[in-house]
C-alpha positions as CSV (number, residue, x, y, z in Angstrom):
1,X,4.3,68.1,108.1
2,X,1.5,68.4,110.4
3,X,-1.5,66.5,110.6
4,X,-3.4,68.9,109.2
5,X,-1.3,69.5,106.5
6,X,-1.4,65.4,106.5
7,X,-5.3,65.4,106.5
8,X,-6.0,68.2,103.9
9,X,-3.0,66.5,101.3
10,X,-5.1,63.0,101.5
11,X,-8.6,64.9,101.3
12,X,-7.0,66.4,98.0
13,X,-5.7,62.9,96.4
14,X,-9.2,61.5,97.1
15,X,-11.1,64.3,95.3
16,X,-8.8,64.0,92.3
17,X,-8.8,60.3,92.1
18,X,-12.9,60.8,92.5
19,X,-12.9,62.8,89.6
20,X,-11.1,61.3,87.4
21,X,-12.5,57.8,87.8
22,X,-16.3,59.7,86.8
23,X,-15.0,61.7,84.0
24,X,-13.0,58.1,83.0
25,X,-16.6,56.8,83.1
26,X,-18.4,59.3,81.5
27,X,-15.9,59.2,78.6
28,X,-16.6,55.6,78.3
29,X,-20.5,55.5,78.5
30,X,-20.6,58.5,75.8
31,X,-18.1,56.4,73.5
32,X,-20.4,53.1,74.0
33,X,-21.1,52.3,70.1
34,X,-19.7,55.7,68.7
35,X,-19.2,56.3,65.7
36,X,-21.0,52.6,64.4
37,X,-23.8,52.3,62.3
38,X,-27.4,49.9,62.9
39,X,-29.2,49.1,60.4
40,X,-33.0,48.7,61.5
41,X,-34.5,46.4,59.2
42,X,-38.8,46.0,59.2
43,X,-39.7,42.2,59.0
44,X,-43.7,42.8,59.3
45,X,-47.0,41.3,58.2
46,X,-47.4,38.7,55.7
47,X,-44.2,36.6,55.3
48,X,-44.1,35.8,51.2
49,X,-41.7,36.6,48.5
50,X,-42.0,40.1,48.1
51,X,-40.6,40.4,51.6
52,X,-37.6,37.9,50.7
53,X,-36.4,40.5,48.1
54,X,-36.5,43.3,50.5
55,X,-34.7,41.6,53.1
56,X,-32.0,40.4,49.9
57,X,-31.7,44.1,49.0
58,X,-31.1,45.2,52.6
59,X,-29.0,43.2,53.8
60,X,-27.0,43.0,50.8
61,X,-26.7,47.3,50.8
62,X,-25.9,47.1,54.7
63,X,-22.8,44.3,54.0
64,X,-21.7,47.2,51.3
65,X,-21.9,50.3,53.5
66,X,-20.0,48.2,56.2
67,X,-22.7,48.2,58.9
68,X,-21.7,46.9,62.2
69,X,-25.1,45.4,63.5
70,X,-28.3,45.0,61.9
71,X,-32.1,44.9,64.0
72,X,-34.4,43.0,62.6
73,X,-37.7,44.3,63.9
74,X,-40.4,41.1,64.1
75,X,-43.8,41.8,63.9
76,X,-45.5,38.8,61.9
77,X,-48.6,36.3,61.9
78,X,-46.1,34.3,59.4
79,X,-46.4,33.2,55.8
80,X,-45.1,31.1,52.9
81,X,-42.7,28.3,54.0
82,X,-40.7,29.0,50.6
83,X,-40.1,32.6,51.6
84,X,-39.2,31.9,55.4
85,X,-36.6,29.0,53.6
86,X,-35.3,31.9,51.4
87,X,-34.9,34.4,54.3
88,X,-33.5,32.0,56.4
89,X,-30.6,31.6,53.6
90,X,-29.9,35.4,53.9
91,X,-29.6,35.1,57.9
92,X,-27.3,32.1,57.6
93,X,-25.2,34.3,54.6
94,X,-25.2,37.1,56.7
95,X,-21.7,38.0,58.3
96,X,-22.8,40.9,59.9
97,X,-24.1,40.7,63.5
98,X,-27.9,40.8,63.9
99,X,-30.7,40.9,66.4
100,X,-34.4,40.2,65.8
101,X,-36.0,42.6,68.2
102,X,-39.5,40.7,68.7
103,X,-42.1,43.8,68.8
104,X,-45.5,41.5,68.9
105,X,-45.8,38.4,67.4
106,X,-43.1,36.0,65.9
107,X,-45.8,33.6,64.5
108,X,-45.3,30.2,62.1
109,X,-42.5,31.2,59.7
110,X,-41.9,34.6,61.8
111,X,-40.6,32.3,64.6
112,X,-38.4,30.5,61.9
113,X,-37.3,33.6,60.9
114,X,-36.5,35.3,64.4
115,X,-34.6,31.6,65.3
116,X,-32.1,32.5,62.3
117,X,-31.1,35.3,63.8
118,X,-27.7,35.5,65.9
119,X,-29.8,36.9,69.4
120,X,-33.4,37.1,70.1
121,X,-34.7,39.9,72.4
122,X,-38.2,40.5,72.5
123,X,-40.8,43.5,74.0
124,X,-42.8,42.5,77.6
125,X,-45.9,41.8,75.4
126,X,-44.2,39.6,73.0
127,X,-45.0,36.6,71.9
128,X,-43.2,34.0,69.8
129,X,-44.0,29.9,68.2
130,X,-47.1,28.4,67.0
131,X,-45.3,27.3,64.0
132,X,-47.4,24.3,62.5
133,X,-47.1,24.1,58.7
134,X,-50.8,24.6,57.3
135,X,-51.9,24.3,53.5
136,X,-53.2,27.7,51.8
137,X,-56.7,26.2,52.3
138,X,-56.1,25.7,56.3
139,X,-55.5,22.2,55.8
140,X,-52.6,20.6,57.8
141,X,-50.4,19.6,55.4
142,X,-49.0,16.7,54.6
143,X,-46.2,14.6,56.5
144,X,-43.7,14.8,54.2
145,X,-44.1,19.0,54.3
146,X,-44.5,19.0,58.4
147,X,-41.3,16.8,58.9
148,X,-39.1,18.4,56.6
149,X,-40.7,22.0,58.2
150,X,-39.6,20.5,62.1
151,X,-36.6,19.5,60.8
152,X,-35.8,23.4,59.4
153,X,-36.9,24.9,62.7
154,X,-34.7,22.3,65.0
155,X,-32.0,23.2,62.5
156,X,-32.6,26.9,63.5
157,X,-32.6,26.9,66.7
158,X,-29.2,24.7,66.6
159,X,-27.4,26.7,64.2
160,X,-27.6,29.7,67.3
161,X,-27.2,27.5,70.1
162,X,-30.6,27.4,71.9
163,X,-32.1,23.9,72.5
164,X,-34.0,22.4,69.4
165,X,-36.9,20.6,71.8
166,X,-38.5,23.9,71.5
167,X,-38.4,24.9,68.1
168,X,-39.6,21.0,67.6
169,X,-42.6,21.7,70.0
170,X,-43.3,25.1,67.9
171,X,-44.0,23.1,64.7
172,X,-44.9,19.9,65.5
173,X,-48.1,19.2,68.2
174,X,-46.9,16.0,68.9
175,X,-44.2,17.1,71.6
176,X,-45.5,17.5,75.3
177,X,-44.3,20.3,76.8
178,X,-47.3,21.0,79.3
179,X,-45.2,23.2,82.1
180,X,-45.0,25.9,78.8
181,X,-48.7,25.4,78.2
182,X,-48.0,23.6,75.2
183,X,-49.6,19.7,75.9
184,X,-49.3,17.1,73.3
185,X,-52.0,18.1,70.3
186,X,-50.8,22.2,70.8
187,X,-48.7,23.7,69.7
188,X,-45.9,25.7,71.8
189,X,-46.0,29.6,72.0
190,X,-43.3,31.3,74.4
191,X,-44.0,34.9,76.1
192,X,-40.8,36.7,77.2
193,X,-40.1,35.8,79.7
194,X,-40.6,31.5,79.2
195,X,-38.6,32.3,76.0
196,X,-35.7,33.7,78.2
197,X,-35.5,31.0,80.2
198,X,-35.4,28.7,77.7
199,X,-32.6,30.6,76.1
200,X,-34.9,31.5,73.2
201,X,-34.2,35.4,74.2
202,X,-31.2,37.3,75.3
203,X,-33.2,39.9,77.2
204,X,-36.5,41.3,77.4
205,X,-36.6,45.1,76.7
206,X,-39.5,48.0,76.4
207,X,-38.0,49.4,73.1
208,X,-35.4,50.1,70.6
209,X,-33.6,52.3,72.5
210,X,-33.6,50.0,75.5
211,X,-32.0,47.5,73.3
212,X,-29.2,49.7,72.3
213,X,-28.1,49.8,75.5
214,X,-28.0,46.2,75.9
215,X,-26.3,45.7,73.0
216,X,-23.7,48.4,73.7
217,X,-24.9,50.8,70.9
218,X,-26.1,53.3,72.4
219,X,-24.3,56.1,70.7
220,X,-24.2,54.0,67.4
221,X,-25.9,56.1,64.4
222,X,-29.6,54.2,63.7
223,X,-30.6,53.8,60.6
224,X,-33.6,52.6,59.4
225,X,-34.7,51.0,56.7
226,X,-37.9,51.0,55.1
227,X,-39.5,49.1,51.8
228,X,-39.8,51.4,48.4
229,X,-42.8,52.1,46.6
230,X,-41.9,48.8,44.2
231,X,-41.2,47.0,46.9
232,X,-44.3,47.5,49.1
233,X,-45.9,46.8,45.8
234,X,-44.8,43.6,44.8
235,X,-45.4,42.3,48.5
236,X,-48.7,42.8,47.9
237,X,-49.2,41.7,44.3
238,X,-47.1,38.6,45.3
239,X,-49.7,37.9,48.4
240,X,-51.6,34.3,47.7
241,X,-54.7,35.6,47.9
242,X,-53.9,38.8,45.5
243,X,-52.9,36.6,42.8
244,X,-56.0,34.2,42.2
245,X,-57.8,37.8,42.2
246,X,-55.8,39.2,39.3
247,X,-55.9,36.4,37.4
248,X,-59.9,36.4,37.5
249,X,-59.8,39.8,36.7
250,X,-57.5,39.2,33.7
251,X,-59.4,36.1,32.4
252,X,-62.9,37.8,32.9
253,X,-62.3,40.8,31.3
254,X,-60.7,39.1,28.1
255,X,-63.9,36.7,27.9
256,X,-66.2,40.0,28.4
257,X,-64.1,41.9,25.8
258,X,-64.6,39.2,23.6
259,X,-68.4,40.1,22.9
260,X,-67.7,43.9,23.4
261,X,-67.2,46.2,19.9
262,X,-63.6,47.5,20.0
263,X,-61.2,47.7,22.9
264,X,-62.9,49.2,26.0
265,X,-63.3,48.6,29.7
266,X,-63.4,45.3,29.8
267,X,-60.3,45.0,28.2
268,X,-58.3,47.5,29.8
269,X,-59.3,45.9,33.2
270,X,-58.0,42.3,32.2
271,X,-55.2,43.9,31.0
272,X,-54.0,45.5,34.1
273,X,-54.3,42.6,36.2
274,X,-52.4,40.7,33.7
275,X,-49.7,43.8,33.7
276,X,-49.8,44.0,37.6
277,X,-49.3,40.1,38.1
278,X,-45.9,40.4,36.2
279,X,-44.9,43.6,37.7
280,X,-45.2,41.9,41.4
281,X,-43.8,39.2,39.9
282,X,-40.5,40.8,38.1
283,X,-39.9,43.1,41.4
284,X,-40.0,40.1,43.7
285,X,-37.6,38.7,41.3
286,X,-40.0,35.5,40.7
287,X,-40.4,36.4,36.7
288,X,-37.7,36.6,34.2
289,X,-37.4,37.8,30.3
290,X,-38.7,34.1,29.4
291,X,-42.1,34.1,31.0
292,X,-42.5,37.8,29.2
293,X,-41.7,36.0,26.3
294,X,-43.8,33.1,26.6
295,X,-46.5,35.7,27.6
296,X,-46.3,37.8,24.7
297,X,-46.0,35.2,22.1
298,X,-49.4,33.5,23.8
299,X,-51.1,37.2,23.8
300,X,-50.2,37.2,19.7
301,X,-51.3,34.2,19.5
302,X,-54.6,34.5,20.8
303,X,-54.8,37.6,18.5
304,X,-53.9,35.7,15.6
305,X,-56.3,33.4,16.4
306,X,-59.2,35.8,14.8
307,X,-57.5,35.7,11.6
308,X,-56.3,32.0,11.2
309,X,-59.0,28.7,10.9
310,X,-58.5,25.9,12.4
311,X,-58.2,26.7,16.5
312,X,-54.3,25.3,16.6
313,X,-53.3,28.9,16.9
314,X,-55.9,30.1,20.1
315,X,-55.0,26.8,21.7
316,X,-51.1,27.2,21.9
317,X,-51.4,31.3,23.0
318,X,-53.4,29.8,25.7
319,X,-50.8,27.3,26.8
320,X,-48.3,29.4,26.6
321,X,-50.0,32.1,28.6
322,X,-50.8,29.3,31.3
323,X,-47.0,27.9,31.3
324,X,-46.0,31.9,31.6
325,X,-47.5,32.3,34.5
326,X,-46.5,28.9,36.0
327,X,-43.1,29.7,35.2
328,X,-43.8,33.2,37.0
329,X,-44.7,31.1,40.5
330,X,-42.1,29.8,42.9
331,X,-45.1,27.0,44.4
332,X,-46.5,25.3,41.0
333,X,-49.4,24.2,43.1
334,X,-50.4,27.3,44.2
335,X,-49.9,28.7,41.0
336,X,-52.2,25.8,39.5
337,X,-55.1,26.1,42.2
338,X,-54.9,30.2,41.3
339,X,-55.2,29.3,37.6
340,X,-58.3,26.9,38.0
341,X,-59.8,29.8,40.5
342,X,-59.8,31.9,37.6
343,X,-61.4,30.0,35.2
344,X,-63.8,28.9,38.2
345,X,-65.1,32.6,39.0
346,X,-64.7,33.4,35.4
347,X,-67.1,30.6,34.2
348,X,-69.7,31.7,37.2
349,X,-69.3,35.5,36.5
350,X,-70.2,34.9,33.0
351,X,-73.0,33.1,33.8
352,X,-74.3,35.3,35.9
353,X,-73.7,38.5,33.1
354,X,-74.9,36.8,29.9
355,X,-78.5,34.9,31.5
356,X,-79.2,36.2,35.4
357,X,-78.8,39.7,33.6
358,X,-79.3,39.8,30.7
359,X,-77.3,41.5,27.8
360,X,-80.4,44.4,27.8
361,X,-80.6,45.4,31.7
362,X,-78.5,46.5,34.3
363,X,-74.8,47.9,33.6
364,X,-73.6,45.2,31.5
365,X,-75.6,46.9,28.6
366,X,-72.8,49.8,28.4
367,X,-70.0,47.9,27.8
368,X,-71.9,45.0,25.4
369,X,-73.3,45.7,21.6
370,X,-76.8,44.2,21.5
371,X,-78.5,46.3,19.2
372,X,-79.3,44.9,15.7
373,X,-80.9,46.3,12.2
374,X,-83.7,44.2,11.9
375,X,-86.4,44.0,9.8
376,X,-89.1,44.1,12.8
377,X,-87.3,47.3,13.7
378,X,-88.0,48.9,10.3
379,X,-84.1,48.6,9.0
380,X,-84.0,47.4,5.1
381,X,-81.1,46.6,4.2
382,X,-81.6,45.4,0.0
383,X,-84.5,44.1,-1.3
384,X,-84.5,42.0,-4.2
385,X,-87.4,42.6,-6.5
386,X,-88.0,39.7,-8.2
387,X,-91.6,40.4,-9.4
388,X,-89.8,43.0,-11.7
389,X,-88.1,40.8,-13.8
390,X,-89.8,40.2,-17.3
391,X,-91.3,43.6,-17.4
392,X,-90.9,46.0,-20.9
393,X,-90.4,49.7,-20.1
394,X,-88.6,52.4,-22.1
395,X,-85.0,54.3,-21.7
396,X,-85.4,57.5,-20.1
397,X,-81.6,58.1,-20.6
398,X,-78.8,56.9,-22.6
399,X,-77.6,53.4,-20.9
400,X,-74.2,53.6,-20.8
401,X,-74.3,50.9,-19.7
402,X,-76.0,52.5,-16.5
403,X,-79.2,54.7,-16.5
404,X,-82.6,55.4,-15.5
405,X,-85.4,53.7,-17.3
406,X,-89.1,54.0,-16.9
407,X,-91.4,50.6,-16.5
408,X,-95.4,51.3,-15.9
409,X,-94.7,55.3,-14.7
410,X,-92.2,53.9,-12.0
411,X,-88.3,55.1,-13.0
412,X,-86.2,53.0,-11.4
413,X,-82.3,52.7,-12.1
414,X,-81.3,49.9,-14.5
415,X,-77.9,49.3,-16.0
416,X,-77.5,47.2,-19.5
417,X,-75.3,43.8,-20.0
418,X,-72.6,45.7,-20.8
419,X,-74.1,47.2,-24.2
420,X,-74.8,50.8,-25.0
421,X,-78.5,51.2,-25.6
422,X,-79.6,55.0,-26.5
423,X,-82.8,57.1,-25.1
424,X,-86.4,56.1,-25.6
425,X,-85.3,52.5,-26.7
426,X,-87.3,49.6,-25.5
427,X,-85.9,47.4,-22.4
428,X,-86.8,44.4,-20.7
429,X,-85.7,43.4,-17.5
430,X,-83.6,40.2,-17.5
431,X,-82.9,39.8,-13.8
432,X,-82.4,41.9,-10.1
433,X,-79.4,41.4,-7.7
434,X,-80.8,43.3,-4.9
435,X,-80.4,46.8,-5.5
436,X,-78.8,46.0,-9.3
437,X,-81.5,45.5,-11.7
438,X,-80.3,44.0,-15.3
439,X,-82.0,45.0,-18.9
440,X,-81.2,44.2,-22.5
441,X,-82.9,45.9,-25.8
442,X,-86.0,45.1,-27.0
443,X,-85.6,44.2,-31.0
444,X,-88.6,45.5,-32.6
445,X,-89.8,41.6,-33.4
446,X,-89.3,41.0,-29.5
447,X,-91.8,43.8,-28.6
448,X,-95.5,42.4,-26.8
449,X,-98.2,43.7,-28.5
């Protein structure tokens, strides 16, 4: 063989082994997360128990369909500590592998949330912490809450490995961590790219797609998931400012309807705040049959109320409408403060309708009956004529025992004691009951002269 024929035979194996090795490695990339399935999963605004059952339903349908990786997209200012705890329980239940995917802000129990989750990555203008437990009034709240709220976070941040100092320093002020900007008496936020260093996040990536590839998904089929109509609904009926709202609107319009003729407006407001609470309630699944129950039996109640003396009967459909709604509440004190907001606004509201108004100006005069049949206004309504008892007249008509007789030219209509007296016989009136006026025969030794 000569070297040429040596030269062009190695020039040839080289070009085959070239080509195979890229269409090797184009086979590969291309397969990268074929023919798997990601859930993307929306974990945004307000963190409170509407979004608990959206996360339950999820979850629970992507663990049926066989799923091989869920995203939890993080976008939230954070929320109820009761919901967080309940989400958390699905993230520790969850045996499928997940990713919260930190698109803005991983706030209070957002961070708590995103901690649960098996890896954190999060977008360049990210930001996640500030975690300190606050009362729905802005209030810190007390010890007890905070350490039991620093110990959750800690536990967290454990459960996936990363170091619980920071997840401490997130919730609880106390800890010094001034190299992350986080002195003692502040609380610790993380960016990107202090969060992966700290091992808080995996990777720091400009958007979904980007974090397909890291997680070796590319070619994976996405698909996302978004809250129904009922859903979206309860999440905000369920909000803790929504509720004290309804339950004004509810209380107000029943106190209104009470001095309104029939069933109108009013009414049919207070009603549909009443319906609405239960409906966000019974979606989020934070009311059962017995508080329907309870609150039917207290609406009948009430009702019979206008039928029954006594007050026994309006006083128990108003305690069992109150312990209805408690029972409707996962936080009894924030059920209670919503409750005594209600009466509060109601009580001021009323006030204002019924004397700053007036019952005669201004709207409130469609909706209330203030119009009366006075005698001022010219309405009669029966008047008893007492100067005609004792007068004599004469029977225009037979009496039997009613008739028309005439007294001094004026014919009124009379009607006997119960006795037939016959035309043109002599009558005396014995006594008037308003429009009833009472006669009995003259005998002839009875008649004046």
């Amino acid at each position: 063989m000569t070297r040429t024929w040596r030269l062009r035979l190695w020039l040839t194996l080289f070009m085959l082994a070239t080509a195979a090795s890229l269409v090797l490695s184009f086979d590969f990339a291309a397969a990268e997360g074929e023919g798997e399935t990601v859930y993307v999963i929306p974990v945004e605004d307000t963190v409170e128990r509407g979004m608990a059952a959206f996360l339950k339903r999820t979850t629970g349908e992507a663990e049926e369909n066989g799923v091989d990786h869920i995203i939890f997209e993080v976008d939230t200012p954070g929320g109820r500590v009761d919901a967080a705890g309940e989400i958390g329980e699905i993230f520790q239940d969850l045996d499928i592998p997940n990713t919260a995917f930190v698109t803005s802000r991983a706030y209070s129990a957002g961070s708590y949330i995103a901690l649960n989750a098996d890896s954190i990555y999060m977008k360049p203008q990210a930001t996640m912490g500030a975690s300190g437990v606050i009362n729905s009034d802005g209030t810190a709240a007390d010890k007890k809450a905070q350490s039991a709220w620093i110990s959750s976070m800690a536990a967290a941040a454990e459960t996936n490995g990363r170091d619980p100092l920071y997840a401490r320093a997130m919730a609880d002020a106390a800890v010094d961590l001034p190299d992350y900007g986080a002195p003692e008496g502040e609380f610790l936020t993380l960016g990107p790219g202090e969060a992966e260093e700290v091992g808080y996040a995996e990777g720091i990536v400009e958007d979904r797609n980007e974090l397909l590839n890291e997680l070796s998904l590319s070619g994976a089929e996405v698909v996302e998931q978004n809250p129904t109509l009922s859903e979206n609904a309860a999440r905000f009926l369920t909000d803790p400012v929504v509720i004290p709202i309804l339950l004004s609107v509810a209380s107000l319009g029943l106190v209104v309807e009470l001095y309104s003729p029939g069933f109108g407006i009013p009414g049919t407001m207070g009603a549909t705040a009443l319906v609405l609470f239960f409906y966000g309630h019974i979606v989020a699944g934070l009311a059962g049959y017995e508080a329907i129950i309870l609150l039917v039996l207290g609406i009948g109640l009430i009702v019979a109320e206008f039928f029954l003396p006594g007050g026994i009967a309006g006083i128990a459909g108003v305690a069992a409408v109150v312990f209805s709604l408690m029972l409707s509440s996962a936080d009894m004190g924030h059920m209670a403060m919503s409750i005594g907001i209600a009466l509060l606004v109601t009580v001021i509201v009323s006030v204002i309708l019924f004397k700053t108004m007036g019952l005669e100006r201004g709207f409130f005069r469609h909706i209330i009956l203030n119009d009366s049949t006075s005698s001022e206004q010219g309405y009669v309504s029966s008047v008893n004529r007492l100067d005609l008892i004792g007068l004599e007249g004469t029977a225009v008509t037979p009496l039997r025992p009613s008739g028309t007789a005439e007294f001094d030219g004026e014919r009124l209509d009379v009607v006997t004691e119960g006795v037939f007296i016959g035309v043109n016989q002599k009558v005396k009136i014995m006594k008037t009951e308003g429009s009833r006026i009472v006669v009995r025969e003259l005998k002839k030794e009875e008649e004046t002269t």
